[in-house]
C-alpha positions in Angstrom: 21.4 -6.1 2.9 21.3 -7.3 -0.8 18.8 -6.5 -3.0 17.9 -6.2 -6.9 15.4 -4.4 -8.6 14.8 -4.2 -12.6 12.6 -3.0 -15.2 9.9 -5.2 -13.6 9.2 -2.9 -10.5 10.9 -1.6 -7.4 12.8 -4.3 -5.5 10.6 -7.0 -3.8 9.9 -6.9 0.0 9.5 -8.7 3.1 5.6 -9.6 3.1 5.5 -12.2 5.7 7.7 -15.1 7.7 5.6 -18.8 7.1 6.5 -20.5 10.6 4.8 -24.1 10.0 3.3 -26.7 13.1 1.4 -29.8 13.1 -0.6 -28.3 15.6 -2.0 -24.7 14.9 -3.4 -24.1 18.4 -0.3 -25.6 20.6 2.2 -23.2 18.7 -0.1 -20.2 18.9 -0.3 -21.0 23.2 3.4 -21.4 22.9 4.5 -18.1 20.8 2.0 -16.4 23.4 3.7 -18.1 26.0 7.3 -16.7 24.9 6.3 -13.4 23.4 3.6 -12.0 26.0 1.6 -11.1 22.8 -1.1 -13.5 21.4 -1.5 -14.1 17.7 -4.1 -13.5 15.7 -6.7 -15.8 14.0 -6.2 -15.7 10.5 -8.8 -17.9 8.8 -9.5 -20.9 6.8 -7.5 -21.5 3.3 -10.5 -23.3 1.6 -9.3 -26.8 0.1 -5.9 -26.2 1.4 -6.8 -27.8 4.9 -5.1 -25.2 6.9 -5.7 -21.9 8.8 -3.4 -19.5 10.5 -3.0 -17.1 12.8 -0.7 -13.7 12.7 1.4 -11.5 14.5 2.9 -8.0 13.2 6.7 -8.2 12.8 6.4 -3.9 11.9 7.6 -2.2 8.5 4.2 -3.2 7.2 5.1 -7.0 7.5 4.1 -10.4 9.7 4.3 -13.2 11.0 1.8 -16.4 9.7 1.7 -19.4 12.0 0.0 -21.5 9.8 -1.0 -25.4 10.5 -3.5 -28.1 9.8 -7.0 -27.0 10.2 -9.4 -28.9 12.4 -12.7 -28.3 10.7 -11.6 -28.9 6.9 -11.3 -32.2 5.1 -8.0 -33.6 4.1 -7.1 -31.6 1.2 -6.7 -33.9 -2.0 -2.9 -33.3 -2.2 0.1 -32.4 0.6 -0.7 -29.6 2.6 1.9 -26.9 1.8 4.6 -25.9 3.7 5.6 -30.1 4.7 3.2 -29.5 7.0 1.7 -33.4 6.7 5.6 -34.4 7.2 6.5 -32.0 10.5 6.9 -33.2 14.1 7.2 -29.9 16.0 6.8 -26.2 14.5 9.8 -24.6 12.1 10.8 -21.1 10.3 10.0 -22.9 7.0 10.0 -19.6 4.5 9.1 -16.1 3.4 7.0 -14.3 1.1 7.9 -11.2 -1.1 5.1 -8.3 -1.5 5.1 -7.4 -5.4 2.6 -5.5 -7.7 1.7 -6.9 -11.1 2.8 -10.6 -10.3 2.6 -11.8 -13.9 5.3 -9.3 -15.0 7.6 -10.3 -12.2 7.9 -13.8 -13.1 8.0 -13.1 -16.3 11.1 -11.2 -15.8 12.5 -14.0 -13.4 12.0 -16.4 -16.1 14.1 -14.4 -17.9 17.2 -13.6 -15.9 16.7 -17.6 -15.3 14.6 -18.7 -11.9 11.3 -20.2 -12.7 9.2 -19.0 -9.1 6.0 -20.7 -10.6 3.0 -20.1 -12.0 0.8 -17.6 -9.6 -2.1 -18.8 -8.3 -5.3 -16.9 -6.9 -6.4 -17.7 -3.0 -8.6 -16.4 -0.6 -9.9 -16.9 3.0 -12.2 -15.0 5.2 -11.7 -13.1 8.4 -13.4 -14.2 11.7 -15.5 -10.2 11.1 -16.8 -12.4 7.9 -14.7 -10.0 5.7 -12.9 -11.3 2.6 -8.9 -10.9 1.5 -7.7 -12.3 -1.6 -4.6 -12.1 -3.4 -2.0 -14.3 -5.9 1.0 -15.7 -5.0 3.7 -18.1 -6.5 3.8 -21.9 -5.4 5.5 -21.7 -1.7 8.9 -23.7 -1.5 9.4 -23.8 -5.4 12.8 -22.4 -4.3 13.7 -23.6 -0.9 13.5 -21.7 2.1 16.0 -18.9 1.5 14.2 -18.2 -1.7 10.9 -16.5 -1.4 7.1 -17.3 -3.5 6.0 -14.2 -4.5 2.7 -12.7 -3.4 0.8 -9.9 -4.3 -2.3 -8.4 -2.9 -4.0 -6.4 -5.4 -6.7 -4.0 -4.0 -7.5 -6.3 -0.7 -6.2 -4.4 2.0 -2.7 -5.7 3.7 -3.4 -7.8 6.7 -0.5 -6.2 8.9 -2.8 -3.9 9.2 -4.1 -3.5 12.9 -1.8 -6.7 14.3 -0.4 -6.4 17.7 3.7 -6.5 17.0 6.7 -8.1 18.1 9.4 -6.2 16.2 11.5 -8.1 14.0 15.3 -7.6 15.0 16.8 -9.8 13.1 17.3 -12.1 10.0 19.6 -14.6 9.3 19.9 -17.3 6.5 22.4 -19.8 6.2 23.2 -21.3 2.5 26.5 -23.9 1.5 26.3 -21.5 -1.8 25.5 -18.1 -0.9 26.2 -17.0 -4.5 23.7 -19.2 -5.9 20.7 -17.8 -3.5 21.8 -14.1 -4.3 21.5 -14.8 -7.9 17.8 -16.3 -7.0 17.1 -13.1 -5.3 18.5 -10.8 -8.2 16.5 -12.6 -10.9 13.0 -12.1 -8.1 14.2 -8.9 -7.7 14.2 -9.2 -4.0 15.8 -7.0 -0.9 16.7 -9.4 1.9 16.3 -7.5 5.6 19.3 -9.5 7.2 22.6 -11.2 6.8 23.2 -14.2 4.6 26.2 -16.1 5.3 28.1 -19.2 4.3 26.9 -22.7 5.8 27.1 -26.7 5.6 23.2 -26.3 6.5 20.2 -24.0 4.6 18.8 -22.4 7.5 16.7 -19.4 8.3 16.0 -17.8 11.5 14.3 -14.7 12.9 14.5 -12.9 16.5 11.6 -10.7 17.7 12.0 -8.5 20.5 9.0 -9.9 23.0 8.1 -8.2 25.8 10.2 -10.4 28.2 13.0 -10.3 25.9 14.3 -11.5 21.9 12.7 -14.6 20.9 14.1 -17.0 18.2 12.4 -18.9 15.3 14.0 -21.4 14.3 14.3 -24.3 11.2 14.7 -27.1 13.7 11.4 -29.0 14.6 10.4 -27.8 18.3 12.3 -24.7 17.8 10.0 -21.3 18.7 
C-alpha cells in the first residue's frame, strides 16, 4: 500500500471506481449479469449529459457506472470520462474522498501536481432527494492518478448500496515513480499493488456472488 499524508489532512481515500460505457443501461444488465447483484440508479448530472448507476465496493466506497444519458441534451462540450470516444465499457479512474478541497490542492500545487481547479456538482436521487459535492476535473492526471472529491455535509452515497466487495486493485504504470510522487503530492493511500508496465492500466476484482469479477481498461472488458 503507499500512501502520503501532510499538513493538509489525513491521507486521501478510495471514494469511488468511474467504470465508463457508451451505453449506461447495457453495462448495468451486464454487471448484473456477472455479479448477481444489480446496480443502482444514480441520477442525472445536469448539463453534463450523463447519469449513473452504483454498486457498494465496502469500506465506505463504490462503484459508478456512469454513461450517456438518454433524456438530456448533448452537453456543449465532451462528456467526461471519453465517454463520446468509447466503443464498449472500461475501468477509466478513481476518485479520492477529502475534506476542505481547496486546501488540498493548494498543497498539491505546492509539492508540484496541479489536480485542477474544484468544481461544484450536483444531481438528484430517483426519492427526489439532493447530493452535492466538489470535486477536481476527472482525468487531469490520467487514470492512475485520482480527481479529488469531497462531499461536504451531503451524506455519502455508499450509504445503503447492495456490495460486491472489492478484492483487489491493481495499476500498471511504465514509471511507477512518477505516479507515486503524484499520489504523495495528493496525499493519497492506494488500496492495491502498483507495479511496473509498458501499458497504464487499472483493474479491480469484486467478489460476485458466483465468483471474482474483473473490470477492466480494455473496451468490452467487465
Amino acid at each position: 500500500m503507499t500512501g502520503g499524508s501532510g499538513t493538509d489532512g489525513p491521507p486521501a481515500v478510495l471514494d469511488h471506481l468511474v467504470h465508463a460505457t457508451p451505453d449506461l443501461a447495457a453495462t448495468v444488465a451486464e454487471v448484473a449479469a456477472l455479479t448477481g447483484v444489480r446496480p443502482v440508479p444514480g441520477g442525472s448530472h445536469p448539463g453534463r449529459g450523463t447519469r449513473n448507476a452504483l454498486l457498494g465496493l465496502g469500506g465506505g466506497a463504490y462503484l459508478e457506472i456512469i454513461g450517456p444519458d438518454p433524456e438530456q441534451p448533448a452537453p456543449d462540450g465532451p462528456r467526461w470520462f471519453g465517454i463520446d470516444a468509447l466503443t464498449g465499457p472500461r475501468l477509466v479512474t478513481w476518485a479520492v474522498r477529502v475534506t476542505g478541497i481547496a486546501a488540498r490542492v493548494a498543497a498539491a500545487r505546492a509539492r508540484g501536481h496541479d489536480p485542477g481547479e474544484a468544481v461544484a456538482m450536483s444531481r438528484r436521487t430517483p426519492d427526489g432527494g439532493r447530493l452535492a459535492w466538489q470535486l477536481t476535473p476527472p482525468g487531469a492526471g490520467g487514470a492512475l492518478t485520482p480527481f479529488l472529491l469531497d462531499w461536504g455535509s451531503t451524506p455519502h452515497p455508499s450509504a445503503g448500496l447492495p456490495v460486491v466487495p472489492l478484492v483487489a486493485l491493481r495499476a500498471v504504470h511504465p514509471d511507477p515513480a512518477a505516479v507515486r510522487a503524484e499520489w504523495a503530492a495528493l496525499g493519497v493511500r492506494w488500496p492495491g499493488e502498483l507495479i511496473a508496465g509498458p501499458d497504464v492500466q487499472l483493474t479491480a476484482v469484486v467478489e460476485g456472488r458466483y465468483g471474482r469479477v474483473e473490470f477492466r481498461p480494455g473496451a468490452g472488458a467487465v
